[in-house]
C-alpha positions as CSV (number, residue, x, y, z in Angstrom):
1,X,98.1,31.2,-14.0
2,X,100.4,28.9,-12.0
3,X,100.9,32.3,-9.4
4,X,97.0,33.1,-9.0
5,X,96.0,29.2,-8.3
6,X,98.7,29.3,-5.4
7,X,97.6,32.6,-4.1
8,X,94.1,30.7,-4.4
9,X,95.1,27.8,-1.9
10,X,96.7,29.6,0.3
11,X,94.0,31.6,0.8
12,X,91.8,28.8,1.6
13,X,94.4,27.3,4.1
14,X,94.3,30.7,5.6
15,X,90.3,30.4,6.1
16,X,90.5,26.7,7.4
17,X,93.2,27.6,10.2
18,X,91.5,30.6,11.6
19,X,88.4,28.6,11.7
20,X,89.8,25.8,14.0
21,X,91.5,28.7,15.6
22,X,88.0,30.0,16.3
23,X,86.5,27.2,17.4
24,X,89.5,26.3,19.8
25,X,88.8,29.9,21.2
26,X,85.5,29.3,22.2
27,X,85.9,26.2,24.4
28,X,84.0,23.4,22.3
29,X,85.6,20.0,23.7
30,X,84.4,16.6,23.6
31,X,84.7,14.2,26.2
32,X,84.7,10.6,26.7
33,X,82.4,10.3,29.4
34,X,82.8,8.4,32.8
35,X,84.2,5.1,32.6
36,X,82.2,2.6,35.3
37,X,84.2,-0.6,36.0
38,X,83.3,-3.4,38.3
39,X,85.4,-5.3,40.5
40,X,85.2,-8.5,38.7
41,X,83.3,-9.2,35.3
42,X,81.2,-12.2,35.9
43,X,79.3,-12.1,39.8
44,X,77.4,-14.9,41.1
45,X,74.7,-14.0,42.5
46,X,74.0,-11.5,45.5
47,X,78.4,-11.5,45.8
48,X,79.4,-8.2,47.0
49,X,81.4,-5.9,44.4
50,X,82.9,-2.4,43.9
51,X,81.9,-0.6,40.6
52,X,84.6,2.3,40.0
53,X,84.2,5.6,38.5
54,X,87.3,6.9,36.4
55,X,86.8,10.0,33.7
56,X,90.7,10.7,32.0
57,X,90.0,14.2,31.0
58,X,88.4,15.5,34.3
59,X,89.2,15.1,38.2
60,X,86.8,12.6,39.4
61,X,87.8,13.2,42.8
62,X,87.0,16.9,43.0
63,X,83.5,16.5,41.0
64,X,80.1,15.7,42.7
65,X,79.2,12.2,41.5
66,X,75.5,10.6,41.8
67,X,74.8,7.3,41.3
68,X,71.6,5.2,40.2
69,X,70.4,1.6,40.3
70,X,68.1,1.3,38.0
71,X,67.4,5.0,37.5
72,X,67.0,5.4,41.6
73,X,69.8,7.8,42.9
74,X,71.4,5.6,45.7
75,X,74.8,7.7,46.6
76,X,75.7,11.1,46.5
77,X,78.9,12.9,47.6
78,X,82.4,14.7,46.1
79,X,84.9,12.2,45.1
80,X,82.5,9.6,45.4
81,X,84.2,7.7,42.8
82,X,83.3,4.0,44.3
83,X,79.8,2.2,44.7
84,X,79.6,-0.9,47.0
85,X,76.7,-3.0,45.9
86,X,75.2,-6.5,45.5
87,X,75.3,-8.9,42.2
88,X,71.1,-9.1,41.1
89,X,69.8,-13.0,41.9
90,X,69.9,-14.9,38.1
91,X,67.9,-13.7,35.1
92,X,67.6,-10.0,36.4
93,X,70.2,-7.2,35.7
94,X,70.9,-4.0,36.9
95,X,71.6,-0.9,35.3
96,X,74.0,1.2,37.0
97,X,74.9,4.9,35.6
98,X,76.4,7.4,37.6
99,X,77.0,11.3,36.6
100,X,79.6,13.6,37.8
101,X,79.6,17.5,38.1
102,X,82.3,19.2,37.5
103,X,83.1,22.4,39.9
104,X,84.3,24.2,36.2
105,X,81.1,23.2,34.5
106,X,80.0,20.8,32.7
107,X,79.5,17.0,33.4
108,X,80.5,13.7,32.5
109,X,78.2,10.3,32.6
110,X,78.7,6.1,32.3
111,X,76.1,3.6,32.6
112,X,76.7,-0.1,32.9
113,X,74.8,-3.3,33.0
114,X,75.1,-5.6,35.8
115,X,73.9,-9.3,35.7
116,X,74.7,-12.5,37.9
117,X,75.5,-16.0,37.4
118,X,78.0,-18.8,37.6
119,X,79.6,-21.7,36.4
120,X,81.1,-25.4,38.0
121,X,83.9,-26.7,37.2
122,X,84.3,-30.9,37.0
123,X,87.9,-32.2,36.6
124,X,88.1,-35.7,36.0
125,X,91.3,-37.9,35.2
126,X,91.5,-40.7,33.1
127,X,94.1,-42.3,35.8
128,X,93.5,-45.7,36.9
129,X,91.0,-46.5,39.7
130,X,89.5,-49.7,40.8
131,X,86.2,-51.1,39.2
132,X,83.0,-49.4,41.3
133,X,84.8,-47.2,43.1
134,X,83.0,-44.2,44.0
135,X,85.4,-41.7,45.0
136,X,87.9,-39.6,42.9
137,X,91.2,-39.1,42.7
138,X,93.2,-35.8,41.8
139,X,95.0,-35.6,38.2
140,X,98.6,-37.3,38.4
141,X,101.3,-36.8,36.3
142,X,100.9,-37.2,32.6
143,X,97.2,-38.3,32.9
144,X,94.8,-36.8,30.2
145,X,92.2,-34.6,32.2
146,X,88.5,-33.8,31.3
147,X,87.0,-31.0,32.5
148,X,83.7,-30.7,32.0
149,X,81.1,-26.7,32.5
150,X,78.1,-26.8,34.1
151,X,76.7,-23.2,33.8
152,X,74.2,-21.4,35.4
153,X,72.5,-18.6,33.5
154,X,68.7,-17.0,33.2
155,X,66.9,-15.0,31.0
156,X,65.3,-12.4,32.0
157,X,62.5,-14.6,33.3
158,X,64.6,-16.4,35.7
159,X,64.6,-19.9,33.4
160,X,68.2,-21.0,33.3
161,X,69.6,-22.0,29.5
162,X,69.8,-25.2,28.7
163,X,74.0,-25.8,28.6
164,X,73.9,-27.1,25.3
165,X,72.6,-24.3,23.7
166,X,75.5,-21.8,25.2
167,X,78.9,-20.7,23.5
168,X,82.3,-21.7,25.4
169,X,85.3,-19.9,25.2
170,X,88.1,-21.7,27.0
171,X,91.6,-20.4,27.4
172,X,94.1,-22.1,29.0
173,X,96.8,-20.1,30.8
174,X,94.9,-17.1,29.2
175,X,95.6,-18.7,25.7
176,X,92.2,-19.8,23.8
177,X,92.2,-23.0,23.4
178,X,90.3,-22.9,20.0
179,X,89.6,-26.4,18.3
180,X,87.8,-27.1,21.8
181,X,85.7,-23.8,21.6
182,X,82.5,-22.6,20.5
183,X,78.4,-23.4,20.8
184,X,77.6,-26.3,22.6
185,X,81.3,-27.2,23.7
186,X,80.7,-27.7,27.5
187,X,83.6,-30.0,27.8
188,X,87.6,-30.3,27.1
189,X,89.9,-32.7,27.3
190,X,93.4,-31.7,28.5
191,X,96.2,-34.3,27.1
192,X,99.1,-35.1,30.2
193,X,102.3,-33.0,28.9
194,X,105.9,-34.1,29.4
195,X,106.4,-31.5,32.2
196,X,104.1,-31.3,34.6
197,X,103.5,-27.7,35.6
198,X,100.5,-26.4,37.3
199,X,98.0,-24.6,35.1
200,X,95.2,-22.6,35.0
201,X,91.7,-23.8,32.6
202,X,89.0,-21.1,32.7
203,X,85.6,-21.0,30.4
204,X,83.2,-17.9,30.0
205,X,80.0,-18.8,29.1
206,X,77.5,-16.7,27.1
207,X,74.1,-16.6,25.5
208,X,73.9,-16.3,21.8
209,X,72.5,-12.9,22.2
210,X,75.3,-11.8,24.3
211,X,73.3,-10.4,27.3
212,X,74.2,-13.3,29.9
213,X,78.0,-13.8,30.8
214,X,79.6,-15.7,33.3
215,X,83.2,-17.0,33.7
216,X,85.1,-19.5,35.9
217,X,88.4,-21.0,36.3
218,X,90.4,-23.7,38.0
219,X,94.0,-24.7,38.4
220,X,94.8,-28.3,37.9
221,X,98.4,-29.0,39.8
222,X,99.3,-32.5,38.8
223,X,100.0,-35.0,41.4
224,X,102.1,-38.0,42.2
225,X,100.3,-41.3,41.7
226,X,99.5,-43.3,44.9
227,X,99.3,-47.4,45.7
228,X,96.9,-48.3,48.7
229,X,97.2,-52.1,49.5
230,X,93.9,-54.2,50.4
231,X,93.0,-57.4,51.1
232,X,91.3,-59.9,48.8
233,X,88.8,-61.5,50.6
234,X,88.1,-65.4,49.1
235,X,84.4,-64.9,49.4
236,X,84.0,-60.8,49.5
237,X,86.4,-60.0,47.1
238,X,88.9,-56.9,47.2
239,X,88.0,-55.1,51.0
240,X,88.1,-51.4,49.6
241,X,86.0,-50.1,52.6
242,X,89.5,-50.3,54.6
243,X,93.5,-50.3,53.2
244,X,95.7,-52.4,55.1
245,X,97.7,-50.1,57.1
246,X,101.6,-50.3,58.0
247,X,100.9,-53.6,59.5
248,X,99.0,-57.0,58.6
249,X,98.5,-59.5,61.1
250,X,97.7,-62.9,59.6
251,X,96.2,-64.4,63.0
252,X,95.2,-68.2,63.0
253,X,94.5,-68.3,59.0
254,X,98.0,-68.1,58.5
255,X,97.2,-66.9,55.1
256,X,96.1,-63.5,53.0
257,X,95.7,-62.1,49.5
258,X,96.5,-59.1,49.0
259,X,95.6,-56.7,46.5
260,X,97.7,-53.3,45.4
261,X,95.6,-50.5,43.9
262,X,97.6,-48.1,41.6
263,X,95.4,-45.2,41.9
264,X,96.1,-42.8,38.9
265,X,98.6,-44.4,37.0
266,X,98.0,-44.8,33.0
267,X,96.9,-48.4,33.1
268,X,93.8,-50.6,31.6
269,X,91.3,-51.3,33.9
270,X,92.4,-55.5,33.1
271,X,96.1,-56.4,32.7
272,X,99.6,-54.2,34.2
273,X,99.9,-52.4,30.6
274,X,103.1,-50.7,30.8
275,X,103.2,-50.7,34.4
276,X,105.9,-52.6,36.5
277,X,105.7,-54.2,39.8
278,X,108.9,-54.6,42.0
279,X,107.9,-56.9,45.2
280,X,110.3,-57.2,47.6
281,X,110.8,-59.4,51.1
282,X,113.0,-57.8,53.7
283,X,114.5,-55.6,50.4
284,X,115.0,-59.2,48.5
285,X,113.7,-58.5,45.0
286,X,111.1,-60.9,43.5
287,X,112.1,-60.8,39.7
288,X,109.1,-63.3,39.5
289,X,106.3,-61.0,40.1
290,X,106.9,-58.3,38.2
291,X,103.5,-58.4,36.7
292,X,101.1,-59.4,39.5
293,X,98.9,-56.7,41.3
294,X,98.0,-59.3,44.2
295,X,100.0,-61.5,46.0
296,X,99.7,-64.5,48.4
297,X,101.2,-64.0,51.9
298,X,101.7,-67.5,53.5
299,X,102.8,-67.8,57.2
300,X,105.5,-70.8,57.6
301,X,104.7,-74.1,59.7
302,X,105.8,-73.4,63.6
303,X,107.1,-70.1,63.0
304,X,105.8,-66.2,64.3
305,X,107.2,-63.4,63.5
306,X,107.5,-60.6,61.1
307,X,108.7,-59.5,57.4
308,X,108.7,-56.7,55.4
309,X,106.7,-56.4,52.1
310,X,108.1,-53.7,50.1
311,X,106.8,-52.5,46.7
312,X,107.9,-50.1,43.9
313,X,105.4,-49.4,40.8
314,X,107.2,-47.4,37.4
315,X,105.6,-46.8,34.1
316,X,107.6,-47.9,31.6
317,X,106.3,-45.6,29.1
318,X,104.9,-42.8,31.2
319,X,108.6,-42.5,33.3
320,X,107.2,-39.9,35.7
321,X,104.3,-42.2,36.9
322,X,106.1,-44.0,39.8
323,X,104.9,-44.8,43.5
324,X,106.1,-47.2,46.5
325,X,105.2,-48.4,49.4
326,X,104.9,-51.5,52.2
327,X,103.8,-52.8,54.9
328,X,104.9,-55.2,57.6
329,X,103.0,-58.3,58.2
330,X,103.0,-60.7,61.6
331,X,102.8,-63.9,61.7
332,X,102.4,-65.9,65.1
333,X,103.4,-68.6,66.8
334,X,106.4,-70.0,68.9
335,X,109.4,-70.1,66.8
336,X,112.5,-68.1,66.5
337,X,113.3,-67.6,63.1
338,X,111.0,-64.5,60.7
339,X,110.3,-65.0,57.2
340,X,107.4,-65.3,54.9
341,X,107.4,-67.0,51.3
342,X,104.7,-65.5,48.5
Protein backbone atom coordinates (compact mmCIF):
# COMPACT_ATOMS: atom_id res chain seq x y z
CA UNK A 1 0.00 0.00 0.00
CA UNK A 2 2.83 2.11 1.55
CA UNK A 3 4.97 1.25 -2.00
CA UNK A 4 2.06 2.24 -4.61
CA UNK A 5 1.17 5.73 -2.68
CA UNK A 6 5.00 6.62 -3.17
CA UNK A 7 5.16 5.46 -6.62
CA UNK A 8 1.89 7.76 -6.76
CA UNK A 9 3.78 11.02 -5.68
CA UNK A 10 6.46 10.64 -7.41
CA UNK A 11 4.75 10.38 -10.28
CA UNK A 12 3.01 13.64 -9.81
CA UNK A 13 6.35 15.41 -8.94
CA UNK A 14 7.54 14.01 -12.15
CA UNK A 15 4.41 15.81 -14.10
CA UNK A 16 4.92 19.16 -12.12
CA UNK A 17 8.73 19.46 -13.03
CA UNK A 18 8.42 18.71 -16.69
CA UNK A 19 5.70 21.24 -16.71
CA UNK A 20 7.78 24.18 -15.39
CA UNK A 21 10.42 22.59 -17.61
CA UNK A 22 8.01 23.25 -20.41
CA UNK A 23 6.99 26.44 -19.75
CA UNK A 24 10.77 27.60 -19.13
CA UNK A 25 11.35 26.16 -22.70
CA UNK A 26 9.10 28.30 -24.33
CA UNK A 27 10.26 31.72 -23.24
CA UNK A 28 7.22 32.97 -20.96
CA UNK A 29 8.97 35.76 -18.64
CA UNK A 30 7.53 38.50 -16.70
CA UNK A 31 8.90 41.73 -16.40
CA UNK A 32 8.82 44.63 -14.08
CA UNK A 33 8.32 47.17 -16.42
CA UNK A 34 10.29 50.63 -16.80
CA UNK A 35 11.02 52.35 -13.76
CA UNK A 36 10.48 56.49 -14.39
CA UNK A 37 12.23 58.50 -11.64
CA UNK A 38 12.39 62.25 -11.29
CA UNK A 39 15.09 64.27 -10.28
CA UNK A 40 13.60 65.46 -7.12
CA UNK A 41 10.14 64.38 -5.62
CA UNK A 42 8.35 67.55 -4.79
CA UNK A 43 8.97 70.55 -7.87
CA UNK A 44 7.74 74.05 -7.47
CA UNK A 45 6.34 75.16 -10.12
CA UNK A 46 7.73 75.47 -13.86
CA UNK A 47 11.48 74.24 -11.99
CA UNK A 48 13.33 72.39 -14.53
CA UNK A 49 13.88 68.47 -13.83
CA UNK A 50 15.19 65.24 -15.29
CA UNK A 51 12.78 62.15 -15.25
CA UNK A 52 15.02 58.83 -15.65
CA UNK A 53 14.26 55.72 -17.26
CA UNK A 54 15.80 52.53 -15.67
CA UNK A 55 14.28 48.75 -16.52
CA UNK A 56 16.66 45.91 -14.38
CA UNK A 57 15.87 43.05 -16.57
CA UNK A 58 16.53 44.75 -19.99
CA UNK A 59 19.26 47.22 -21.48
CA UNK A 60 17.68 50.46 -21.55
CA UNK A 61 20.44 51.95 -23.33
CA UNK A 62 20.27 49.66 -26.47
CA UNK A 63 16.27 49.88 -26.63
CA UNK A 64 14.26 52.58 -28.56
CA UNK A 65 12.48 54.60 -25.85
CA UNK A 66 9.36 57.01 -26.60
CA UNK A 67 8.08 59.28 -24.31
CA UNK A 68 4.63 61.13 -23.77
CA UNK A 69 3.33 64.14 -21.78
CA UNK A 70 0.11 63.56 -21.29
CA UNK A 71 -0.39 60.86 -23.97
CA UNK A 72 1.60 63.34 -26.72
CA UNK A 73 4.88 61.57 -27.79
CA UNK A 74 7.49 64.35 -27.10
CA UNK A 75 11.01 62.32 -27.54
CA UNK A 76 12.15 59.59 -29.40
CA UNK A 77 15.63 58.01 -29.88
CA UNK A 78 17.90 54.68 -28.69
CA UNK A 79 19.09 55.01 -25.29
CA UNK A 80 17.01 57.82 -24.71
CA UNK A 81 16.83 56.94 -21.21
CA UNK A 82 16.48 60.78 -19.79
CA UNK A 83 13.56 63.45 -20.31
CA UNK A 84 14.31 67.15 -19.58
CA UNK A 85 11.09 68.87 -18.81
CA UNK A 86 9.26 71.51 -16.76
CA UNK A 87 7.24 71.14 -13.18
CA UNK A 88 3.15 71.93 -14.36
CA UNK A 89 2.05 75.60 -12.68
CA UNK A 90 -0.08 74.49 -9.21
CA UNK A 91 -3.32 72.39 -9.35
CA UNK A 92 -2.46 70.69 -12.75
CA UNK A 93 -0.39 67.48 -13.12
CA UNK A 94 1.25 65.78 -15.72
CA UNK A 95 1.29 62.38 -16.72
CA UNK A 96 4.50 61.16 -18.00
CA UNK A 97 4.85 57.39 -19.41
CA UNK A 98 7.48 56.40 -21.57
CA UNK A 99 7.87 52.81 -23.57
CA UNK A 100 10.97 51.09 -24.65
CA UNK A 101 11.52 48.55 -27.57
CA UNK A 102 13.62 46.15 -27.14
CA UNK A 103 15.94 45.09 -30.33
CA UNK A 104 15.14 41.11 -29.01
CA UNK A 105 11.45 41.79 -28.81
CA UNK A 106 9.25 42.70 -26.71
CA UNK A 107 8.79 45.93 -24.66
CA UNK A 108 8.81 47.39 -21.34
CA UNK A 109 6.54 50.63 -20.05
CA UNK A 110 6.32 53.16 -16.74
CA UNK A 111 4.12 55.99 -16.34
CA UNK A 112 4.37 58.57 -13.64
CA UNK A 113 2.45 61.49 -12.33
CA UNK A 114 4.03 64.85 -12.11
CA UNK A 115 2.52 67.74 -10.01
CA UNK A 116 4.04 71.11 -8.64
CA UNK A 117 4.04 73.01 -5.52
CA UNK A 118 5.89 74.33 -2.57
CA UNK A 119 6.27 75.12 0.88
CA UNK A 120 8.02 78.22 3.27
CA UNK A 121 9.78 77.75 5.88
CA UNK A 122 9.54 80.44 9.10
CA UNK A 123 12.17 80.03 11.89
CA UNK A 124 11.60 81.99 14.72
CA UNK A 125 13.57 82.05 18.19
CA UNK A 126 12.32 82.60 21.39
CA UNK A 127 15.73 84.65 22.20
CA UNK A 128 15.47 87.90 23.75
CA UNK A 129 14.86 91.04 21.54
CA UNK A 130 13.84 94.46 22.60
CA UNK A 131 10.06 95.49 22.94
CA UNK A 132 8.76 96.63 19.08
CA UNK A 133 11.46 95.64 17.42
CA UNK A 134 10.79 94.71 14.02
CA UNK A 135 13.61 92.78 12.74
CA UNK A 136 14.77 89.23 13.55
CA UNK A 137 17.43 87.68 14.85
CA UNK A 138 19.00 84.09 13.91
CA UNK A 139 18.56 81.11 16.59
CA UNK A 140 21.47 81.30 19.30
CA UNK A 141 22.65 78.78 21.36
CA UNK A 142 20.21 76.87 23.45
CA UNK A 143 17.18 78.98 22.44
CA UNK A 144 13.90 76.98 21.76
CA UNK A 145 13.09 77.51 17.92
CA UNK A 146 9.62 77.58 16.17
CA UNK A 147 9.28 76.87 12.89
CA UNK A 148 6.29 77.41 11.48
CA UNK A 149 4.83 75.72 7.22
CA UNK A 150 3.24 77.72 5.08
CA UNK A 151 2.23 75.45 2.02
CA UNK A 152 1.31 76.01 -1.25
CA UNK A 153 -0.92 73.33 -2.94
CA UNK A 154 -4.04 73.26 -5.56
CA UNK A 155 -6.51 71.06 -6.54
CA UNK A 156 -7.00 70.36 -9.73
CA UNK A 157 -8.86 73.63 -10.17
CA UNK A 158 -6.02 75.76 -9.30
CA UNK A 159 -7.64 76.79 -5.53
CA UNK A 160 -4.84 76.32 -3.04
CA UNK A 161 -5.81 74.16 0.39
CA UNK A 162 -6.42 75.81 3.13
CA UNK A 163 -3.08 74.85 5.47
CA UNK A 164 -5.15 73.69 8.16
CA UNK A 165 -6.73 71.16 6.50
CA UNK A 166 -3.28 69.43 5.24
CA UNK A 167 -1.22 66.50 6.98
CA UNK A 168 2.54 67.32 8.14
CA UNK A 169 5.14 64.92 8.39
CA UNK A 170 8.18 66.46 9.92
CA UNK A 171 11.49 64.73 10.34
CA UNK A 172 14.25 66.06 11.84
CA UNK A 173 17.75 64.92 10.61
CA UNK A 174 15.63 62.41 8.51
CA UNK A 175 14.15 61.08 11.90
CA UNK A 176 10.15 61.77 12.20
CA UNK A 177 9.56 63.80 14.70
CA UNK A 178 6.12 62.17 15.58
CA UNK A 179 4.20 63.83 18.68
CA UNK A 180 4.55 67.03 16.41
CA UNK A 181 3.08 65.29 13.22
CA UNK A 182 -0.01 64.80 11.61
CA UNK A 183 -3.39 66.83 10.17
CA UNK A 184 -3.45 70.29 10.79
CA UNK A 185 0.14 70.40 12.47
CA UNK A 186 1.73 73.38 10.45
CA UNK A 187 4.02 74.27 13.19
CA UNK A 188 6.90 72.76 15.60
CA UNK A 189 8.69 73.84 18.27
CA UNK A 190 12.38 72.75 18.46
CA UNK A 191 13.64 72.76 22.36
CA UNK A 192 17.59 74.37 22.50
CA UNK A 193 19.88 71.12 23.21
CA UNK A 194 22.98 71.00 25.31
CA UNK A 195 25.24 70.76 22.23
CA UNK A 196 24.65 72.92 19.71
CA UNK A 197 25.04 71.26 16.33
CA UNK A 198 23.64 72.31 13.15
CA UNK A 199 20.58 70.45 11.92
CA UNK A 200 18.38 69.89 9.37
CA UNK A 201 14.02 70.37 9.92
CA UNK A 202 12.18 69.37 6.74
CA UNK A 203 8.10 68.94 6.45
CA UNK A 204 6.19 67.23 3.36
CA UNK A 205 2.98 68.29 3.07
CA UNK A 206 0.05 66.37 1.53
CA UNK A 207 -3.67 66.43 0.76
CA UNK A 208 -5.86 63.86 2.55
CA UNK A 209 -6.34 62.21 -0.68
CA UNK A 210 -2.82 61.88 -1.31
CA UNK A 211 -2.65 63.35 -4.88
CA UNK A 212 -0.82 66.81 -3.87
CA UNK A 213 2.73 66.58 -2.29
CA UNK A 214 5.24 68.94 -1.69
CA UNK A 215 8.30 68.90 0.69
CA UNK A 216 10.81 71.43 2.10
CA UNK A 217 13.61 71.73 4.45
CA UNK A 218 15.90 74.08 6.23
CA UNK A 219 19.05 73.89 8.42
CA UNK A 220 19.05 75.81 11.55
CA UNK A 221 22.93 76.39 12.64
CA UNK A 222 22.80 77.90 16.04
CA UNK A 223 24.55 81.14 16.65
CA UNK A 224 26.37 83.08 19.21
CA UNK A 225 24.20 85.69 21.04
CA UNK A 226 25.10 89.30 20.36
CA UNK A 227 24.86 92.82 22.66
CA UNK A 228 24.43 96.16 20.55
CA UNK A 229 24.66 99.23 22.91
CA UNK A 230 22.21 102.31 22.43
CA UNK A 231 21.54 105.32 23.86
CA UNK A 232 18.56 106.15 26.08
CA UNK A 233 17.28 109.19 25.12
CA UNK A 234 15.44 111.31 28.31
CA UNK A 235 12.65 112.27 26.11
CA UNK A 236 12.74 109.59 23.02
CA UNK A 237 13.56 106.70 24.94
CA UNK A 238 16.04 103.76 23.77
CA UNK A 239 17.50 105.22 19.99
CA UNK A 240 17.23 101.69 18.26
CA UNK A 241 17.28 103.30 14.73
CA UNK A 242 21.26 103.58 15.32
CA UNK A 243 23.81 101.45 17.95
CA UNK A 244 26.49 103.37 19.37
CA UNK A 245 29.50 102.43 17.55
CA UNK A 246 33.20 101.91 18.90
CA UNK A 247 33.11 105.42 20.15
CA UNK A 248 30.62 107.81 22.16
CA UNK A 249 31.28 111.36 22.25
CA UNK A 250 29.48 113.06 25.16
CA UNK A 251 29.87 116.72 23.62
CA UNK A 252 28.65 119.72 25.80
CA UNK A 253 25.85 117.47 27.77
CA UNK A 254 28.48 115.97 29.52
CA UNK A 255 26.12 113.16 30.14
CA UNK A 256 24.47 109.77 28.50
CA UNK A 257 22.34 106.74 29.30
CA UNK A 258 23.06 104.03 27.77
CA UNK A 259 21.26 101.00 27.08
CA UNK A 260 22.77 97.26 26.23
CA UNK A 261 20.52 95.09 24.17
CA UNK A 262 21.18 91.25 24.61
CA UNK A 263 19.85 90.11 21.40
CA UNK A 264 19.06 86.31 21.69
CA UNK A 265 19.90 85.43 25.09
CA UNK A 266 17.20 83.40 27.30
CA UNK A 267 15.97 86.34 29.23
CA UNK A 268 12.27 87.90 30.16
CA UNK A 269 11.43 90.64 28.31
CA UNK A 270 11.37 92.78 32.16
CA UNK A 271 14.22 91.94 34.68
CA UNK A 272 18.12 90.22 33.86
CA UNK A 273 16.63 86.59 34.79
CA UNK A 274 19.57 84.53 34.88
CA UNK A 275 21.59 86.75 33.00
CA UNK A 276 24.81 88.57 34.31
CA UNK A 277 26.27 91.80 33.58
CA UNK A 278 30.08 92.41 34.09
CA UNK A 279 30.73 96.44 33.42
CA UNK A 280 34.01 97.41 33.48
CA UNK A 281 36.13 101.04 33.34
CA UNK A 282 39.52 100.86 31.73
CA UNK A 283 39.24 96.74 32.71
CA UNK A 284 38.21 97.89 36.51
CA UNK A 285 35.28 95.58 37.34
CA UNK A 286 32.04 97.17 38.61
CA UNK A 287 30.82 94.33 41.13
CA UNK A 288 27.92 96.98 41.68
CA UNK A 289 26.19 96.61 38.44
CA UNK A 290 25.93 93.31 37.87
CA UNK A 291 22.29 93.56 37.22
CA UNK A 292 21.68 96.83 35.30
CA UNK A 293 21.13 96.71 31.40
CA UNK A 294 21.73 100.65 31.24
CA UNK A 295 24.14 102.75 32.74
CA UNK A 296 24.80 106.48 33.31
CA UNK A 297 28.06 107.86 31.75
CA UNK A 298 28.97 111.16 33.51
CA UNK A 299 31.83 113.34 32.18
CA UNK A 300 33.99 114.83 35.32
CA UNK A 301 34.09 118.77 36.09
CA UNK A 302 37.17 120.42 33.93
CA UNK A 303 38.29 117.26 32.57
CA UNK A 304 38.38 115.75 28.50
CA UNK A 305 39.42 112.81 27.60
CA UNK A 306 38.67 109.20 27.12
CA UNK A 307 37.76 105.74 29.00
CA UNK A 308 36.98 102.50 28.04
CA UNK A 309 33.56 100.85 28.85
CA UNK A 310 33.92 97.22 28.61
CA UNK A 311 31.13 94.64 29.10
CA UNK A 312 30.80 90.77 29.48
CA UNK A 313 27.11 89.14 29.52
CA UNK A 314 26.93 85.01 30.79
CA UNK A 315 23.84 83.04 31.54
CA UNK A 316 24.09 81.54 34.55
CA UNK A 317 21.91 78.77 33.76
CA UNK A 318 22.17 78.59 29.97
CA UNK A 319 26.44 78.50 30.31
CA UNK A 320 26.85 78.71 26.52
CA UNK A 321 24.84 82.00 26.11
CA UNK A 322 27.73 84.45 26.64
CA UNK A 323 28.63 87.82 24.60
CA UNK A 324 31.05 90.97 25.16
CA UNK A 325 31.68 93.98 23.98
CA UNK A 326 32.64 98.01 24.55
CA UNK A 327 33.05 100.97 23.42
CA UNK A 328 35.15 104.05 24.12
CA UNK A 329 33.60 107.20 25.12
CA UNK A 330 35.16 111.01 24.89
CA UNK A 331 34.66 113.42 26.95
CA UNK A 332 36.05 117.18 26.36
CA UNK A 333 37.44 119.86 27.73
CA UNK A 334 40.93 121.15 28.95
CA UNK A 335 42.26 118.97 31.50
CA UNK A 336 44.89 116.31 31.67
CA UNK A 337 43.76 113.60 33.54
CA UNK A 338 40.96 110.57 31.68
CA UNK A 339 38.35 108.94 33.62
CA UNK A 340 34.69 108.70 33.77
CA UNK A 341 32.52 107.61 36.92
CA UNK A 342 28.89 105.62 36.28
Amino acid sequence: MLSKLASYIFLILTVVILAASSVSAQGVSVTPGLELSPSTSSPVPGQSLTITARSYTEDASSATIIWYVDSKEVKRGVGATTLEIKAPVLGKRNVISARAIIPQGGEVSGEITLGSGSVDLIVESDGYVPPLFTGKISPSFQNNVKIIAIPHLANAAGVEYDSKTLIYEWQRNDMAIEGQSGYGKRSIIIEGAPVPRPYTISVTVRSRDGLSVTKGYITISPQVPTLSFYVDDPLYGPLFNKAVGSQLNLGTQRESSVLVVPFGFNKPQNGAGNLSYEWTINGSLRSDLLTNQSIILRAPDESAGSSRIGLTIKNNRDILQGALGGFTVVFSAPAEESSVSF
